[in-house]
C-alpha positions, 0 to 999 in steps of 0.5 A: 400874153408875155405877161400871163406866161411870167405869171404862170412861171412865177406861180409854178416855180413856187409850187414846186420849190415847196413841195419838200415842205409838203414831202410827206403828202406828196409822197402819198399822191407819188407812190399811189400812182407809182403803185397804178403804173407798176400794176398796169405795165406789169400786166400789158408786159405779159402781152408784150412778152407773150407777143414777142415769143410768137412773132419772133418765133416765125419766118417770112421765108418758112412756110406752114402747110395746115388742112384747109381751115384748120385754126391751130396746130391741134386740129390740122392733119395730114396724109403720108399721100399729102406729105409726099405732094408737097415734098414734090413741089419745086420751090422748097430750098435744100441744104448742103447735103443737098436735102429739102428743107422740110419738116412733117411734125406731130403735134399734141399736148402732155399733163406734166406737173408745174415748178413751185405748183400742186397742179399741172398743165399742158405742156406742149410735145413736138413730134420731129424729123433731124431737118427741124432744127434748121428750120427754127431760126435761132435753135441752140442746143444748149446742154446734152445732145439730139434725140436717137431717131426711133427710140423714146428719147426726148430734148427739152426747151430751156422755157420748159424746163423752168415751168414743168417739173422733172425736165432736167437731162438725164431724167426719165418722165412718164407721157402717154403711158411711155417712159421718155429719157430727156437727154437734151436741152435748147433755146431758140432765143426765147422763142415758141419752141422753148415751151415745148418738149421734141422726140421723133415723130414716127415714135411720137405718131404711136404713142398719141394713136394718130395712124400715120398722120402729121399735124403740120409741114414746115418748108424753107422756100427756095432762093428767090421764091415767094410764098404766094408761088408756093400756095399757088402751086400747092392749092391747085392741086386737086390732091391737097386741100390746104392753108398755106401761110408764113410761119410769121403770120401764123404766130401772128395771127395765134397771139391774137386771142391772148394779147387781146385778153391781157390788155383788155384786163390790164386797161380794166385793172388800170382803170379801177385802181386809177380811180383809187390813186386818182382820189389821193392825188386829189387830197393831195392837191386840195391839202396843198391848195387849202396850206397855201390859202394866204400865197394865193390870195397874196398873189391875185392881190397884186395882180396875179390872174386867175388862169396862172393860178389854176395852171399852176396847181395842174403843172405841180399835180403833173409833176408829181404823176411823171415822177409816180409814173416814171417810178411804177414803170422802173420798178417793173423793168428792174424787178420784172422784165426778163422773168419767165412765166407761162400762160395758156394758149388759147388756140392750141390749150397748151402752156407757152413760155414767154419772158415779161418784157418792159419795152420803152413804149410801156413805160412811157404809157405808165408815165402817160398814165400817171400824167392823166391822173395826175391832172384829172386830180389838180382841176377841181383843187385849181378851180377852188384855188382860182375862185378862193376870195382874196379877202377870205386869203388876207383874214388869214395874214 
């Protein structure tokens, strides 16, 4: 077994030390998996990116209060009676003017035309009372000021602002045939609220022609209080038929659609070219075993087995899939991760903002990936180096 394995060494280390010599061919095999990783990690970071900007919108300790078997936002509303019975509830926290933490919003969606585009998309557009920015967990308002209560001014989410055209503070836009002044910008540390647009919500309950309705009630749970006490105390009132849930869950449960749609193209994306940059790791391999024809058939004349033969073809085939994978999957952190984007959300049928987002796990599967192929290339050009006659080899001397 010593043996086999000092066979397996000296075999391998001759390989990998010629490779220089076979630069041009090998760079074929790297950049062709480098060019896989790079498009399969740039794909599953929207997931990533889109993911994060849900769940790292949500709390554990801020309820949701929807109708009773609503699946998004778009499709919830709720009574002023309604709105009053869960204001009653005894487990919402209040701040240091001593006031509930609680927040009825309007929610509904805008054509605004998009940056750098013909076309326009739906822009989320909030309707919001003064305790909302409480309630969001890293709200900044970063340029301007708040919306007056009662009038047609409106702030803006830094992600928005970078999709949509006309956002900038000072502007005037045109929604729901009413002119809006923007006279505010924030961030929320990359989170949901960045994709949408905030006005006041009585303004907001008339220019959408809703009545006096809300879509949704956040509420800060009090010191010590659960959730499951808050539900229960709001479910068993026989004046409201709601869900309530964490707002965490809720993104949770939001993203679902969308992260299972990008993976499932970026795994098939994957695939197809993997096939692609597999068969030129394989010309690659078979190049490198048919310029090596005299080595081998040298090295099984003085003993050398088979097996270390064939391993050592799989071990320069994986060498150079980490280096590919490892190359795609840098490429995609330096020139990719950060940049804002947009995509649609399939609940609601509004755009949100979200960042690509490379994380390590991604890159490691891009390295993983380019292993994989790399060693599904070298088996065959191992086989055919391990069954090459030795006497075929030495002619060649």
């Amino acid at each position: 077994m010593a043996n086999a394995f000092e066979q397996i060494g000296a075999v391998t280390a001759m390989n990998l030390r010629n490779i220089p010599q076979r630069w041009s061919s090998s760079l074929v095999a790297v950049m062709g998996i480098g060019g896989v990783t790079l498009v399969l990690v740039a794909l599953l970071s929207i997931g990533a990116g889109f993911r994060a900007a849900l769940e790292g919108s949500g709390s554990d300790d801020v309820a949701m209060v929807l109708r009773a078997s609503s699946v998004s936002e778009m499709s919830s509303y709720m009574t002023p009676d309604q709105v009053t019975a869960v204001t009653n509830a005894s487990n919402i926290r209040r701040d240091e003017k001593n006031e509930l933490m609680l927040s009825p919003e309007v929610f509904g969606v805008v054509a605004t035309p998009m940056q750098n585009k013909s076309a326009s998309a739906q822009l989320p557009f909030r309707g919001v009372g003064p305790m909302a920015p409480k309630l969001r967990k890293e709200f900044r308002l970063v340029q301007g000021r708040m919306f007056t209560p009662g009038t047609n001014e409106i702030i803006v989410g830094d992600g928005a602002v970078k999709q949509f055209k006309g956002l900038a503070v000072g502007n005037k836009i045109r929604w729901l045939k009413t002119d809006w002044v923007v006279v505010g910008r924030f961030t929320d540390n990359g989170g949901l609220a960045e994709s949408e647009a905030w006005g006041d919500a009585a303004v907001l309950q008339q220019a959408f022609q809703r009545g006096p309705t809300y879509a949704t009630l956040r509420a800060k749970l009090a010191e010590g209080a659960s959730l499951k006490e808050f539900k229960d105390v709001l479910t068993k009132n026989p004046a409201l038929t709601v869900d309530v849930l964490s707002e965490k869950a809720f993104y949770a449960d939001q993203q679902k659609v969308m992260s299972r749609v990008i993976n499932n193209i970026g795994l098939w994306i994957g695939i197809i070219m993997g096939l692609a940059a597999l068969f030129a790791a394989l010309n690659t391999l078979e190049s490198a075993v048919a310029s090596r024809v005299r080595e081998i058939a040298t090295l099984r004349a003085i003993g050398f087995g088979a097996g270390p033969v064939v391993t050592s073809v799989l071990v320069e085939a994986m060498f150079l899939g980490a280096i590919g994978g490892l190359l795609g999957g840098l490429c995609a952190f330096l020139f990719l991760n950060g940049i804002t984007s947009s995509t649609l959300n399939f609940q609601s049928f509004s755009q949100i903002t979200y960042a690509f987002t490379v994380t390590p796990m991604l890159m490691l599967l891009g390295i993983a990936y380019g292993l994989v192929l790399c060693f599904l290339a070298g088996i065959l050009p191992g086989i055919r180096a391990a069954k090459m006659p030795i006497t075929a080899g030495l002619r060649e001397l």
